[in-house]
C-alpha positions as CSV (number, residue, x, y, z in Angstrom):
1,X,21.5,-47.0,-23.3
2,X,22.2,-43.1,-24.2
3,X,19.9,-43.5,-27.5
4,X,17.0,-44.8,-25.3
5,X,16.8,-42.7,-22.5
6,X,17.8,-39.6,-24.6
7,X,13.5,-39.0,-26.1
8,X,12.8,-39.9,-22.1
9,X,15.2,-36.8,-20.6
10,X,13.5,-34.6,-23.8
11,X,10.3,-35.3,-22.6
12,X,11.0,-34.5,-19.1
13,X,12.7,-31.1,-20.1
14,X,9.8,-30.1,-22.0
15,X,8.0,-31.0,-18.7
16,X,10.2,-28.8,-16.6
17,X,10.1,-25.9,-18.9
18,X,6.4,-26.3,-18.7
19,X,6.4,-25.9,-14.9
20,X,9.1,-23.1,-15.0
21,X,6.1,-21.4,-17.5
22,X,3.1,-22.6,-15.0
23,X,5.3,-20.7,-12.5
24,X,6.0,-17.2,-13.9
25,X,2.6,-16.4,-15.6
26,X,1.4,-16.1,-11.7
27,X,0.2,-12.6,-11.5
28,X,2.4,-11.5,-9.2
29,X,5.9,-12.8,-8.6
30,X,8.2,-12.3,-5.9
31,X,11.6,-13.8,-4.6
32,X,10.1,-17.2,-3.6
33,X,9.0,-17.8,-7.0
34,X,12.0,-17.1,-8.3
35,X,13.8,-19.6,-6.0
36,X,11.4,-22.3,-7.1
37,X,12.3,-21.6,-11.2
38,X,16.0,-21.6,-10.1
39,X,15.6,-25.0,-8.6
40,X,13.7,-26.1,-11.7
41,X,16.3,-24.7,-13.9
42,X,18.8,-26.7,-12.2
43,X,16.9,-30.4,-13.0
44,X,17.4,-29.1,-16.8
45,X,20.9,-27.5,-16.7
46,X,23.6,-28.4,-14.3
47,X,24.9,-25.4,-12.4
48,X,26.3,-25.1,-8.9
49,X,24.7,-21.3,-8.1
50,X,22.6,-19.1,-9.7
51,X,21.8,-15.9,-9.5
52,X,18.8,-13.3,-10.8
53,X,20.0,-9.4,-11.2
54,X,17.8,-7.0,-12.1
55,X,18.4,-3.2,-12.8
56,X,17.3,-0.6,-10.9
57,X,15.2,1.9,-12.4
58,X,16.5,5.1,-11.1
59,X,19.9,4.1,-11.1
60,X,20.0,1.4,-14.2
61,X,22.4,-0.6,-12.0
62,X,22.2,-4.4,-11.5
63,X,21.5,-5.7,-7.9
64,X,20.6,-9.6,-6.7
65,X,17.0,-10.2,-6.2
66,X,17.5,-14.2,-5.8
67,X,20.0,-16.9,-5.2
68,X,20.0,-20.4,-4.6
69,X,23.6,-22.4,-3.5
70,X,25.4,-19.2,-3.5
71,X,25.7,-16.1,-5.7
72,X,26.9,-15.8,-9.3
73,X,28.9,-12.4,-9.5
74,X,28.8,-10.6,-12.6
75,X,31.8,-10.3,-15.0
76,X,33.9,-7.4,-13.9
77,X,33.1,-4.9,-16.6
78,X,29.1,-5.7,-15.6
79,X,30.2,-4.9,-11.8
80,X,31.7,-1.9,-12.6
81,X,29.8,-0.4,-15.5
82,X,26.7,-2.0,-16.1
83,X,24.8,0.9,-17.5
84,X,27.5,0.8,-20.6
85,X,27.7,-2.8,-20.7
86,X,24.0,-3.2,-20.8
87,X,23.5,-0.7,-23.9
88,X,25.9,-3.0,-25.5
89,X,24.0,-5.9,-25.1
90,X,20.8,-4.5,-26.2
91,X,23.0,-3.7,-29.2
92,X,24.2,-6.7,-30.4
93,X,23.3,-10.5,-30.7
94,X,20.9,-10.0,-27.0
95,X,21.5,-13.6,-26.6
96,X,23.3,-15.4,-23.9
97,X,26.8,-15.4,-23.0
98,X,28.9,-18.2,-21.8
99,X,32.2,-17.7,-20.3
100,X,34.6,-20.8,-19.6
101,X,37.7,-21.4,-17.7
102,X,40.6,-24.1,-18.0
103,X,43.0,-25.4,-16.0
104,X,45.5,-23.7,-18.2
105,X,44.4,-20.1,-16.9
106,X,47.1,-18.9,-14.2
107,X,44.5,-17.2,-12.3
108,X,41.8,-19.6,-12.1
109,X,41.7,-21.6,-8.7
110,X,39.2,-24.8,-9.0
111,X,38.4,-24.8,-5.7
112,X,36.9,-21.8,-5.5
113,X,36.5,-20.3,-8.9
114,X,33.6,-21.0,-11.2
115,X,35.0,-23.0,-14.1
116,X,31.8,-22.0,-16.5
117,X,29.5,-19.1,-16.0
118,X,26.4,-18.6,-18.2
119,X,24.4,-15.4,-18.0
120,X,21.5,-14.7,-20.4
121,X,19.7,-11.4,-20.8
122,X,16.0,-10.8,-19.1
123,X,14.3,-9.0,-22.2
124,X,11.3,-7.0,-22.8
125,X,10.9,-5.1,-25.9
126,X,15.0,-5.3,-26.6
127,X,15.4,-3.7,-23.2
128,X,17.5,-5.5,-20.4
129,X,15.4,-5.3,-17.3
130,X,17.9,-7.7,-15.6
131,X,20.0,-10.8,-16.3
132,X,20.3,-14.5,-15.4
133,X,23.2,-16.1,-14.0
134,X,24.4,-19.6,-13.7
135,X,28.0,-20.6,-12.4
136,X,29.3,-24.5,-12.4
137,X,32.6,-25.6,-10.8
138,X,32.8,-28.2,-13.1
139,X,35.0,-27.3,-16.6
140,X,32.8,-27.9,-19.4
141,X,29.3,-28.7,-16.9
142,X,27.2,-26.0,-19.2
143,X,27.6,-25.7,-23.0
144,X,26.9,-24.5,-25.9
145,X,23.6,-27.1,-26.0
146,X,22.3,-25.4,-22.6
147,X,22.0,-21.7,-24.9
148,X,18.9,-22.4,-26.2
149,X,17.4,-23.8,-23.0
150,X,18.5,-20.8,-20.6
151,X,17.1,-18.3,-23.2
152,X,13.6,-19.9,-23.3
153,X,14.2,-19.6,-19.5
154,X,15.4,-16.1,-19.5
155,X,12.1,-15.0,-21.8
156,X,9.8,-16.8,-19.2
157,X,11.5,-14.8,-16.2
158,X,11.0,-11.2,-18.6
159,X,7.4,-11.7,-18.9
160,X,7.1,-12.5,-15.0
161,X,9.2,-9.9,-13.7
162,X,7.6,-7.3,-16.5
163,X,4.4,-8.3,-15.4
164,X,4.6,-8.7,-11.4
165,X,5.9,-5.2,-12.2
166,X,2.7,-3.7,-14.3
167,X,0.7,-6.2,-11.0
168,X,2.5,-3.7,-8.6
169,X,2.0,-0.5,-10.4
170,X,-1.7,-1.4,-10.8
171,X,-2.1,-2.2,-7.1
172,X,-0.5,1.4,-5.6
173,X,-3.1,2.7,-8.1
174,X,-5.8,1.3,-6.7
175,X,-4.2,2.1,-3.2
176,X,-4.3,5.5,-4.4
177,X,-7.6,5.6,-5.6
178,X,-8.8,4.1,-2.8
179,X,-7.3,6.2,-0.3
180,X,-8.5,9.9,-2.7
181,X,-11.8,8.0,-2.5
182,X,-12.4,7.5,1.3
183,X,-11.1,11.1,1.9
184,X,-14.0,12.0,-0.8
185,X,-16.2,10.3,1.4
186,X,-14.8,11.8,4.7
187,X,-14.9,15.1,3.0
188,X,-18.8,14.9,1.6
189,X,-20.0,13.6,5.1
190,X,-18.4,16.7,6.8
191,X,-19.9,19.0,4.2
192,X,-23.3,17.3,5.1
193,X,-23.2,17.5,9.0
194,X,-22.3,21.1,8.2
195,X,-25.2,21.7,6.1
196,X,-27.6,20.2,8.5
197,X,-26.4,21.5,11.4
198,X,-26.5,25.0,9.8
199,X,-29.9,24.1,9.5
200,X,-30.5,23.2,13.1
201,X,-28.9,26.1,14.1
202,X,-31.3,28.2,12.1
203,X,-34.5,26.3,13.0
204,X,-33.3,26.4,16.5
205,X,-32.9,30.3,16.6
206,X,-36.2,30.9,15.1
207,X,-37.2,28.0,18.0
208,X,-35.8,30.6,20.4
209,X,-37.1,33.7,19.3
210,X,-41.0,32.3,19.8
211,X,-39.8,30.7,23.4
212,X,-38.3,33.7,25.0
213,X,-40.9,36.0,23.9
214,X,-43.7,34.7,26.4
215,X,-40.9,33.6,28.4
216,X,-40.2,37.1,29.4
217,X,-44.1,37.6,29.6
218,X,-44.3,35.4,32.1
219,X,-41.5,36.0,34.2
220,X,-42.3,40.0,34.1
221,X,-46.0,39.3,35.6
222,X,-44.6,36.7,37.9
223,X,-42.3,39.8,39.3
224,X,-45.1,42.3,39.3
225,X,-46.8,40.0,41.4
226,X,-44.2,39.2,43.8
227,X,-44.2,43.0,44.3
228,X,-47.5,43.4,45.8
229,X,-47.3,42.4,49.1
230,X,-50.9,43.5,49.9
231,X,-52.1,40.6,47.8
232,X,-49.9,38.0,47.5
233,X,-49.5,35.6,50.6
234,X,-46.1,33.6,52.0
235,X,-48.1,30.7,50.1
236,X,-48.6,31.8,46.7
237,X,-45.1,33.9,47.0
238,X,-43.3,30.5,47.0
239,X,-45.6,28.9,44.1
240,X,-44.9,32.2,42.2
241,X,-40.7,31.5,43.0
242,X,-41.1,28.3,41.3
243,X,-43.3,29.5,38.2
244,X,-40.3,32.0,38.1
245,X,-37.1,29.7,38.2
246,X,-38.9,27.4,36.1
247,X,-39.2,29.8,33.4
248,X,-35.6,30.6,33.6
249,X,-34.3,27.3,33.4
250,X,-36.2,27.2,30.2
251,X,-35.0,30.4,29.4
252,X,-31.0,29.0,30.2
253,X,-32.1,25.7,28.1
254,X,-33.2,27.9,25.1
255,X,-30.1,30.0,24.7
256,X,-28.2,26.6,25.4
257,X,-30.2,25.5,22.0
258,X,-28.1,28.5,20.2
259,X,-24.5,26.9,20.9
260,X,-25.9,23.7,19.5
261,X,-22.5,22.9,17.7
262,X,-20.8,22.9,20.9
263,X,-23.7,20.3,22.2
264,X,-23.4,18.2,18.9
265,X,-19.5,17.8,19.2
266,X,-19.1,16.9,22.5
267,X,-22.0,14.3,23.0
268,X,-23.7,16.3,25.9
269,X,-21.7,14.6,28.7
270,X,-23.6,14.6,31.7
271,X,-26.9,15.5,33.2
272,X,-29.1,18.7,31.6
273,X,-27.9,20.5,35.0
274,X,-24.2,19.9,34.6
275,X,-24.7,21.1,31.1
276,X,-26.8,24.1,32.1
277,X,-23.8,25.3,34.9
278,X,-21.1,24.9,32.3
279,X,-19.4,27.9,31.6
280,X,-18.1,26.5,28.5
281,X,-21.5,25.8,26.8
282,X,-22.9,29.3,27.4
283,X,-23.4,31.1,24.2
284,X,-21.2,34.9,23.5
285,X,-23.4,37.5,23.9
């Protein structure tokens, strides 16, 4: 019965390797994915926990990035100098590693001591970026037949970490760019407003300069008239008062024109007479 279901469970390894692949050439992986290939790894190889490490790049230390059924801890002279330990493995056979307990070992407790752990190196150009472990309570669960297996595994998780990581740099990038471009943009439209209302300013003293000239040709005569009492009547007095305020209101709108940043900025809030008694609008003389 062995013989005839053994091309059946090849069959549906090379299937499950197939997904696990399916799964890490996703542009960008994160700690879900990684759970998923876990649990796919465990239909091919039969583990009790598993943990992914990967090292840090400014400290070169490994730290878990995901677990499923518990956590896997390193061997102690990975917890405690992995920088070392790593340059050794990058050395040698960079292959994985399986470590198995007995019964016979005075230190080994079954109920709570993994009786087989199996870690395998993450590799990308002979460079450990992290490694893969799988712990079994069961003496002599995992093998020397499950070698092969987890380091197909292990170069499917390299390529998915090393690339989610070349997806991440890209995207801050972009971000980056993104972010120099829109302050381009913010920058160009400000040097534009300021060109064009230099230009308004310009147009709108030369604007002045033509206003105020019969502007104080007509106020001066209005005064002269207003003067002669011998000819001008209580009537035309009062019609002259308003030809005379009415020219200065233009005159107090025109000089209003020369503080026409101050207009532009704050939206001209209010009526033309709020704007004409503010203080604040008043050009320096």
């Amino acid at each position: 019965m062995s013989d005839t279901n053994q091309p059946t469970r090849f069959w549906q390894k090379i299937g499950l390797i197939a997904e696990i692949s399916t799964l890490c050439r996703q542009p960008k992986s994160d700690g879900s994915t990684y759970r998923q290939v876990l649990e796919l790894i465990r239909m091919i190889i039969p583990y009790d926990a598993a943990t992914l490490y990967l090292r840090r790049t400014d400290s070169q230390e490994l730290e878990p990035h995901a677990c499923l059924l518990g956590s896997v801890p390193l061997p102690g002279f990975f917890a405690h100098h992995g920088g070392r330990q790593l340059r050794c493995w990058e050395s040698r056979k960079q292959c994985p590693i399986l470590w198995s307990r007995s019964e016979k070992d005075t230190d080994f407790d079954p109920n709570s001591d993994f009786a087989v752990i199996m870690s395998a190196p993450l590799l990308v150009d002979d460079d450990v970026i992290g490694v893969l472990n799988l712990g079994s309570y069961v003496i002599g669960a995992m093998g020397d037949k499950h070698l092969k297996l987890v380091s197909v595994i292990a170069d499917q998780f390299a390529v998915s970490i090393e690339r989610s990581s070349y997806v991440a740099a890209i995207e801050s990038k972009n971000r980056a760019i993104q972010e120099a471009h829109a302050e381009l943009e913010a920058a160009q439209e400000k040097i534009i407003a300021a060109e064009k209302l230099a230009a308004v300013k310009k147009l709108a003293a030369k604007i002045n300069h033509e206003i105020n000239n019969p502007l104080a040709v007509i106020v001066g005569n209005v005064q002269c008239f207003m003067l002669e009492d011998s000819i001008v009547d209580e009537k035309m007095r009062l019609r002259l008062n308003r030809i005379e305020q009415s020219a200065l209101r233009i005159s107090k709108v025109n000089r209003k024109l020369l503080n026409i940043d101050s207009v532009a900025s704050e939206g001209c809030p209010g009526s033309i007479d709020e704007q004409l008694n503010n203080p604040e609008m008043s050009p320096s003389t």
